[in-house]
N, CA, C and O of each residue as an XYZ file, in Angstrom:
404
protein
N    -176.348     59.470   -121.124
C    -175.721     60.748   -120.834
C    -176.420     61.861   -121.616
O    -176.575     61.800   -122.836
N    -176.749     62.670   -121.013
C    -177.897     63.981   -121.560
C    -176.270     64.874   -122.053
O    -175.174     64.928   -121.495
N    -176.761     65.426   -123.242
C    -175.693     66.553   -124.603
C    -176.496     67.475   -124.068
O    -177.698     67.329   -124.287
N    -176.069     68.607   -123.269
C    -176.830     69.842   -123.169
C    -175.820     71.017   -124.050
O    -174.645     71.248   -123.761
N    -176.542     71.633   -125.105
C    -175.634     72.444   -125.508
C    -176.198     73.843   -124.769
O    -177.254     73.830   -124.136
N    -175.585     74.748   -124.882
C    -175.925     75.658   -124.160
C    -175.491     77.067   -125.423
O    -174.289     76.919   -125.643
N    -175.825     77.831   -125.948
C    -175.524     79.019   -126.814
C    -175.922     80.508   -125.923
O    -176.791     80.821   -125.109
N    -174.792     81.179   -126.564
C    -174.907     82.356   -125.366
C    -175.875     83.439   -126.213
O    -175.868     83.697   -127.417
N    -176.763     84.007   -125.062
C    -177.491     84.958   -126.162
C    -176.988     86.069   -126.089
O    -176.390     86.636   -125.174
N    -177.331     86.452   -127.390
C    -176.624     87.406   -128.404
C    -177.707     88.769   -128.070
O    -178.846     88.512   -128.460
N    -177.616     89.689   -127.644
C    -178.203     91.217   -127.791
C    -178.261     91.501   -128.816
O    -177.298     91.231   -129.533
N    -179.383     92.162   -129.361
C    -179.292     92.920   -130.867
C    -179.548     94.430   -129.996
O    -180.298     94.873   -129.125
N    -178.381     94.889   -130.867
C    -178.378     96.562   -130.301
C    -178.182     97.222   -131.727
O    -177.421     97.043   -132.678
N    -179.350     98.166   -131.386
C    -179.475     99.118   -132.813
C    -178.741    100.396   -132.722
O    -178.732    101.190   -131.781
N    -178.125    100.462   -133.863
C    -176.837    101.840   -133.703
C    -177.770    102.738   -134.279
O    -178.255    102.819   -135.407
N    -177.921    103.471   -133.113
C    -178.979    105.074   -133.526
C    -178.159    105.771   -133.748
O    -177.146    105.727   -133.050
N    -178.281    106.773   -134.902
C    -177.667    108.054   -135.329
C    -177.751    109.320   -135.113
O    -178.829    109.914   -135.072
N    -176.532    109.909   -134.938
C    -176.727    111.421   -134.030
C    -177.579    111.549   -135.029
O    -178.018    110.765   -135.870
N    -177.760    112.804   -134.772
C    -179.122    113.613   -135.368
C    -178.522    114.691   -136.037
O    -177.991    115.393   -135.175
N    -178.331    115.209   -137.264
C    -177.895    115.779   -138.240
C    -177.871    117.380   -137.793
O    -178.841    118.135   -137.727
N    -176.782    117.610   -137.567
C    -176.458    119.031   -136.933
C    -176.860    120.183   -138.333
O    -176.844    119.907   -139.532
N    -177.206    121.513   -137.677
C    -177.637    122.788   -138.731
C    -176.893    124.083   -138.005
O    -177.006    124.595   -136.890
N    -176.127    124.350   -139.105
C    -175.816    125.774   -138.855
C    -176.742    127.086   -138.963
O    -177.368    127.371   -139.985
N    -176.749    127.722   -137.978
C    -177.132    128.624   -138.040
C    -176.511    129.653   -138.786
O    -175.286    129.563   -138.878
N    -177.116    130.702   -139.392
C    -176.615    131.571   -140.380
C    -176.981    133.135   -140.240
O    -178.108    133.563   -140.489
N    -175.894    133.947   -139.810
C    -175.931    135.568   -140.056
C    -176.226    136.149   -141.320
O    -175.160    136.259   -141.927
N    -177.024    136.505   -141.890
C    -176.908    137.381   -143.161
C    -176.826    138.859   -142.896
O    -177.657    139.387   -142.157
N    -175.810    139.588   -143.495
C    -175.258    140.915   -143.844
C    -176.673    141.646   -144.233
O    -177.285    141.129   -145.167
N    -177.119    142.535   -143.753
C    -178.086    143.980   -144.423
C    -177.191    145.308   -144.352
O    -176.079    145.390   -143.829
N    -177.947    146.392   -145.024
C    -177.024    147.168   -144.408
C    -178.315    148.220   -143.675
O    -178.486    149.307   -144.226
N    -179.118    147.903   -142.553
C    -179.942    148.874   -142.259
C    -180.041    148.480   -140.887
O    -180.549    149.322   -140.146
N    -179.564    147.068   -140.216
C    -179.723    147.033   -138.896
C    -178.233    147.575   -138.205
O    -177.102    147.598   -138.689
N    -178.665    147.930   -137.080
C    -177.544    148.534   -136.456
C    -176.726    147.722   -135.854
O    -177.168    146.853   -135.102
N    -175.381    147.874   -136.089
C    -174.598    146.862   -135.237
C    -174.139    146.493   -134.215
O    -173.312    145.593   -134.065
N    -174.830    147.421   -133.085
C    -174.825    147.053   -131.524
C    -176.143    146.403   -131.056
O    -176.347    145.822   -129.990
N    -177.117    146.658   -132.227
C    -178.366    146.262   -131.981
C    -177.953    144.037   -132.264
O    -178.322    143.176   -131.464
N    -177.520    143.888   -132.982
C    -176.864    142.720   -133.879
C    -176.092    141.839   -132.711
O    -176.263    140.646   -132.463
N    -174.993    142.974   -131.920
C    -174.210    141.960   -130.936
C    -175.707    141.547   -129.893
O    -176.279    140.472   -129.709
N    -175.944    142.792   -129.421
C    -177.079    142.293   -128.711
C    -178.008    140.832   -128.647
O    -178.207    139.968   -127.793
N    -178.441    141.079   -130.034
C    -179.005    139.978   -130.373
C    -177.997    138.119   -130.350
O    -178.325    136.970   -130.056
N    -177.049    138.624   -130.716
C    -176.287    137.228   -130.423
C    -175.795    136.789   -128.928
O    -175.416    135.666   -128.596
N    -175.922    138.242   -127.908
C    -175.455    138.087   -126.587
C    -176.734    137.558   -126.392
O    -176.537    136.481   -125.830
N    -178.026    137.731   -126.556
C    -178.874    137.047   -125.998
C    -179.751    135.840   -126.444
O    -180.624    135.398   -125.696
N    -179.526    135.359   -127.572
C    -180.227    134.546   -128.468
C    -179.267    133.383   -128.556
O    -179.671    132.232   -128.724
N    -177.832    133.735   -128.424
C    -176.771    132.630   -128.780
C    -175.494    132.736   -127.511
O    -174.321    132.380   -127.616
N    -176.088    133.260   -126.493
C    -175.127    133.379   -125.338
C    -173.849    133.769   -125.287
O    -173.035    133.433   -124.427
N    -173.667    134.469   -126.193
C    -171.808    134.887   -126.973
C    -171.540    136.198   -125.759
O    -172.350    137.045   -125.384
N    -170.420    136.038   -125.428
C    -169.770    137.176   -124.546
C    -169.640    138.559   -125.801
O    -169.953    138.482   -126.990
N    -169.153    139.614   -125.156
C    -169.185    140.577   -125.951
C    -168.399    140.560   -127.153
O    -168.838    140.869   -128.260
N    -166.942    140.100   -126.846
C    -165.911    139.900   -127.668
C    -166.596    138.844   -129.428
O    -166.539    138.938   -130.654
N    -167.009    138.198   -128.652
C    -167.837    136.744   -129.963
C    -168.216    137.671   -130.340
O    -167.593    138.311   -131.187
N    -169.650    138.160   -129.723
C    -170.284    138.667   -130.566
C    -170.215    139.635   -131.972
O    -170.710    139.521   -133.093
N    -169.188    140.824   -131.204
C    -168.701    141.415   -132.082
C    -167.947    140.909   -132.994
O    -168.143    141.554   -134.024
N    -167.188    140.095   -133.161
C    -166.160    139.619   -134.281
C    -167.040    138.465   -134.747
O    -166.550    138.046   -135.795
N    -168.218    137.716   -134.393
C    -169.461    136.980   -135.550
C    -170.276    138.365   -136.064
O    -170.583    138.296   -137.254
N    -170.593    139.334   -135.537
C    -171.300    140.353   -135.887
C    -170.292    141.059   -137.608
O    -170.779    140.856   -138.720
N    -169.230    141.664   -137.463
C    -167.944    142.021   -138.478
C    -167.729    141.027   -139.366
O    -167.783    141.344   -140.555
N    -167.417    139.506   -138.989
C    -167.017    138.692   -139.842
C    -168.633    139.057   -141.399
O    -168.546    139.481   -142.551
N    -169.892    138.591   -140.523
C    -170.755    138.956   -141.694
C    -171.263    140.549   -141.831
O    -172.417    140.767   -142.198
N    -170.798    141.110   -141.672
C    -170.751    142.395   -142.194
C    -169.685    142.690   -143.186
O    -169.954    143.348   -144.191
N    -168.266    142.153   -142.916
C    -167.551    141.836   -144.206
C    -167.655    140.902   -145.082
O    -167.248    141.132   -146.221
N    -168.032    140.061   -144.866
C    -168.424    138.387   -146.093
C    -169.591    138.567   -146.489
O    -169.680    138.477   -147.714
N    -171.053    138.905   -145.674
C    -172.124    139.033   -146.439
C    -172.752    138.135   -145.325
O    -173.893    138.267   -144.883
N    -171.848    137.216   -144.946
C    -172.620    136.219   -143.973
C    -172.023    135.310   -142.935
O    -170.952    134.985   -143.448
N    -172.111    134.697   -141.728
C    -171.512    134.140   -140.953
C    -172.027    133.092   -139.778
O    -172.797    133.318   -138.845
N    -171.280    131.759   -140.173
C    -172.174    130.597   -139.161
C    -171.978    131.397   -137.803
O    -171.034    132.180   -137.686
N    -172.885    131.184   -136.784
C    -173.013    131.729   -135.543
C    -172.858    130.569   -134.857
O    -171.814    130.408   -134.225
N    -173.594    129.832   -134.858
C    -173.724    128.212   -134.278
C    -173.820    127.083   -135.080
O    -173.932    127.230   -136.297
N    -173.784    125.683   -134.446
C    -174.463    124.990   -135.109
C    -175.233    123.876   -133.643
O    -174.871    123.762   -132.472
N    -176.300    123.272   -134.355
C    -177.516    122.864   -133.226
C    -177.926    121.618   -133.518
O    -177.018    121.112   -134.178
N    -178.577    121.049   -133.416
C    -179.837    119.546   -134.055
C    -180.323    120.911   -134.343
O    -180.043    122.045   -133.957
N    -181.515    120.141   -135.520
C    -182.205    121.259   -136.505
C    -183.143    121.991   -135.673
O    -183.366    123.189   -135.842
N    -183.913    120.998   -134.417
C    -184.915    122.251   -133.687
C    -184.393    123.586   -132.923
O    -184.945    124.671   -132.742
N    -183.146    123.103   -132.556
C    -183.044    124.005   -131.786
C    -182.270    125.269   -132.458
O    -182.319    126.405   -131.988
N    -181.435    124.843   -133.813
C    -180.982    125.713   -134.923
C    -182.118    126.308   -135.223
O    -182.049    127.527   -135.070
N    -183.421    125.811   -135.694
C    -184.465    126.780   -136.193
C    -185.174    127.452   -135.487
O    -185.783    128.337   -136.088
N    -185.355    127.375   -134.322
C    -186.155    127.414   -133.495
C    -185.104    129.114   -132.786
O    -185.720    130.179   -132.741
N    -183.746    129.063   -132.372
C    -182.716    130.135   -132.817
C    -182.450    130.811   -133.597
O    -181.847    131.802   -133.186
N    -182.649    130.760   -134.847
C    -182.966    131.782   -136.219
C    -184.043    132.183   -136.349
O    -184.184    133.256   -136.934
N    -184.988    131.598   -135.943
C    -186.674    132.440   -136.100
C    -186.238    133.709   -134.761
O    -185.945    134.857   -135.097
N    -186.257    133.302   -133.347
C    -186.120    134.078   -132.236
C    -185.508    135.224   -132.677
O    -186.070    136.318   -132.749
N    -183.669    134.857   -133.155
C    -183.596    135.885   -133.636
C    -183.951    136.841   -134.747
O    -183.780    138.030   -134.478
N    -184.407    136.549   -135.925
C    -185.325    136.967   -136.972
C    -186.161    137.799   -136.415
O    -186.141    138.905   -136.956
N    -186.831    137.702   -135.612
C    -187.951    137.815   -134.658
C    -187.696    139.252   -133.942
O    -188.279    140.335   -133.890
N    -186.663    138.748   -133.488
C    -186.248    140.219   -132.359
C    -185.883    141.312   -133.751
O    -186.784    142.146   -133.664
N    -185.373    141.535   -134.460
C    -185.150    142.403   -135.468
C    -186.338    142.955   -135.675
O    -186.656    144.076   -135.280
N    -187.245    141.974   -136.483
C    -188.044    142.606   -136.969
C    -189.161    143.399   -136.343
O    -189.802    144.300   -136.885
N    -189.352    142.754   -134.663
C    -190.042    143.421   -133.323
C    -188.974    145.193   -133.475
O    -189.473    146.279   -133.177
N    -187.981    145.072   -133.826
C    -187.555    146.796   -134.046
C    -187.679    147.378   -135.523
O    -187.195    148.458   -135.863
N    -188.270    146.664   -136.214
C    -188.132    147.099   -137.707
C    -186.948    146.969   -138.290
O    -186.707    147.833   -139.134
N    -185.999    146.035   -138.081
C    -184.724    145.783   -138.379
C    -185.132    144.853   -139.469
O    -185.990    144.086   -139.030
N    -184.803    144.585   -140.933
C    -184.232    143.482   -141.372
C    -183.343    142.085   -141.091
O    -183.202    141.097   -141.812
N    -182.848    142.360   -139.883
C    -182.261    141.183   -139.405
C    -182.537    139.823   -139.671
O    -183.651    139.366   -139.415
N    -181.608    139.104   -140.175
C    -182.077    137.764   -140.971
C    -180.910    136.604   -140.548
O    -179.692    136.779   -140.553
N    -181.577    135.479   -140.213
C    -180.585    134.457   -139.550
C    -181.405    133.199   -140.412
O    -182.612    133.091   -140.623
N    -180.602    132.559   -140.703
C    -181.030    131.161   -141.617
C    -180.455    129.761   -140.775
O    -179.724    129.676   -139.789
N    -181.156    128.659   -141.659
C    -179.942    127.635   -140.871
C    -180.041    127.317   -142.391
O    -180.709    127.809   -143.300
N    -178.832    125.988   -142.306
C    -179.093    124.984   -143.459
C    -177.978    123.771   -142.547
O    -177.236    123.953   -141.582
N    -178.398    122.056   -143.675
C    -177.224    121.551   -142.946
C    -175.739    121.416   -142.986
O    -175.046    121.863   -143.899
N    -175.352    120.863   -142.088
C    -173.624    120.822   -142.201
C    -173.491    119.528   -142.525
O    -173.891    118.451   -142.082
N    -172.559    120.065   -143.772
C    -172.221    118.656   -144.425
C    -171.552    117.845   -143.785
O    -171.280    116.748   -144.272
């Protein structure tokens, strides 16, 4: 009499990890203009008018304010653009990321 054992195979599945989200970051100046500012978030971060303005105020009163948060390319890659557009007007405009804990 033939013993056939038979064992079931086992999958090895590797648990990949999201990918470490980055906030994007408003910093407060006081020399860019603040319709120039919503602007920039209506078009850089897709915010309706209302967002914009009340992320635009929040860092104009605190000094500073998360706008988004992204995977890191597309967080940095969104703070340069906008960085970018400011300074294409001579604005100081300054957007950072860092990560979220």
């Amino acid at each position: 009499m033939n013993d056939i054992v038979t064992r079931p195979r086992t999958k090895v599945r590797l648990a990949t990890e999201r990918p470490r989200l980055y906030k994007v970051i408003l910093i407060n100046d006081d020399y860019t203009p603040r319709a120039f500012v919503v602007t920039v978030l209506k078009a850089e971060f897709r915010m309706g008018e209302e967002q914009a303005q009340r992320v635009m105020m929040t860092a104009h009163q605190r000094g500073a304010c998360v706008v988004a948060v992204y995977t890191k390319d597309v967080a940095e890659a969104k703070a340069t653009r906008g960085t970018e557009a400011g300074r294409a007007k001579g604005y100081p405009l300054l957007f950072t990321t860092e990560p979220e804990e």
